[in-house]
Structures are given as structure tokens and as C-alpha cells.
N, C-alpha and C positions, 0 to 999 in steps of 0.2 A: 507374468512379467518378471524378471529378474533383478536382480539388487543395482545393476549397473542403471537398467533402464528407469526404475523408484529415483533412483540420486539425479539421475538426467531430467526427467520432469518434475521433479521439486524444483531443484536449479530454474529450468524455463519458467515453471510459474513463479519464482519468486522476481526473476527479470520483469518478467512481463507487469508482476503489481507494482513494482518498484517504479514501472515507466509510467504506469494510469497513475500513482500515487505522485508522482514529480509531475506532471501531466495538472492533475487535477490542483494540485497547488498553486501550480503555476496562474492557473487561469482564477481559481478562486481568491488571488491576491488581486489580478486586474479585477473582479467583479465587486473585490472590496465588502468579501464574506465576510459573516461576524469572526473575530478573533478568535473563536473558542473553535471556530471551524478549522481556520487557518494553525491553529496551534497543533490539535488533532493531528491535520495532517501531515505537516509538517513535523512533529514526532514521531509519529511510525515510518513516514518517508526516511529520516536519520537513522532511525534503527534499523528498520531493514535493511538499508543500502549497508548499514555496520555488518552487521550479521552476513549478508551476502558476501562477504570479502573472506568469510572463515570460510570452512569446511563445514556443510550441515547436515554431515550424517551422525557428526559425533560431538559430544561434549556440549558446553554453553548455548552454542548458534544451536543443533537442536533440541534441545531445549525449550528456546525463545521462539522459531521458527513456525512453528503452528497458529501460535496464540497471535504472532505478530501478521501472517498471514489475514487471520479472522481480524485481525483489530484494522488492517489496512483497507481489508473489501467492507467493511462498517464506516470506516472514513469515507471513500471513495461514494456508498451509498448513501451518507447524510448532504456530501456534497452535491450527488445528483439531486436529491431529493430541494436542499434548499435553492440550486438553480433550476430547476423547473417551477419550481412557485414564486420567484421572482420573474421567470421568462413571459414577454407581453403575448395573449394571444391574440390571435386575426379573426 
């Protein structure tokens, strides 16, 4: 794969977390998740969408871009995990 194509799908995956990361707040505020959930995700939701606005092949954004990555699929994961133990079963 070549360097155009690396920058091209960073970029997508960062959209793409960006959107379950705004996604998942969104609805974790209607379900009236603990705070500490809501705060989680709501700060790597802010940063990332920050850092998405730079350039992140170089400088600061990558840098941050990895770790914010990994820290936003961990948010999005605690969310799933505490709305399935809250979900009634049949």
C-alpha cells in the first residue's frame, strides 16, 4: 500500500470513530449513563474531531492520533458494555 493510500484510511477510520463516538454519546446521554461515561466520551469525541481538522500525517494530530484512536474504541466499548447490562432481557 502506498503512503497516499496509509493517509486515506487513517482519515476514514478516524471519521468513521468520530461518527460511533458522537453516535454513542449521543444516545448515552438519552440512557442517562453514569457521568464518568458520558465525560469519557465526550472528551475523546472533542479531541478527536480537533485533531481531525489538522493534517495527521505530521506534527501534534500524529502524534495524538493513535492513542486517541485506542482511547475512543475503549470509550465506545465501556459504552457498549454498560448498555447491554442495563438492556431488559425477554
Amino acid at each position: 500500500m502506498n503512503e497516499t493510500n496509509t493517509y486515506i484510511d487513517k482519515q476514514s477510520e478516524v471519521r468513521h470513530l468520530l461518527r460511533t463516538l458522537k453516535t454513542s454519546l449521543e444516545l448515552a446521554i438519552v440512557a442517562r449513563a453514569p457521568a464518568d461515561l458520558l465525560n469519557r466520551l465526550g472528551r475523546v469525541s472533542g479531541l478527536l474531531d480537533a485533531v481531525s481538522q489538522l493534517p495527521i500525517d505530521e506534527g501534534s494530530a500524529q502524534a495524538m492520533t493513535a492513542g486517541l484512536i485506542a482511547d475512543g474504541m475503549a470509550a465506545v466499548d465501556a459504552w457498549q458494555k454498560w448498555q447491554r447490562g442495563r438492556a431488559p432481557t425477554a
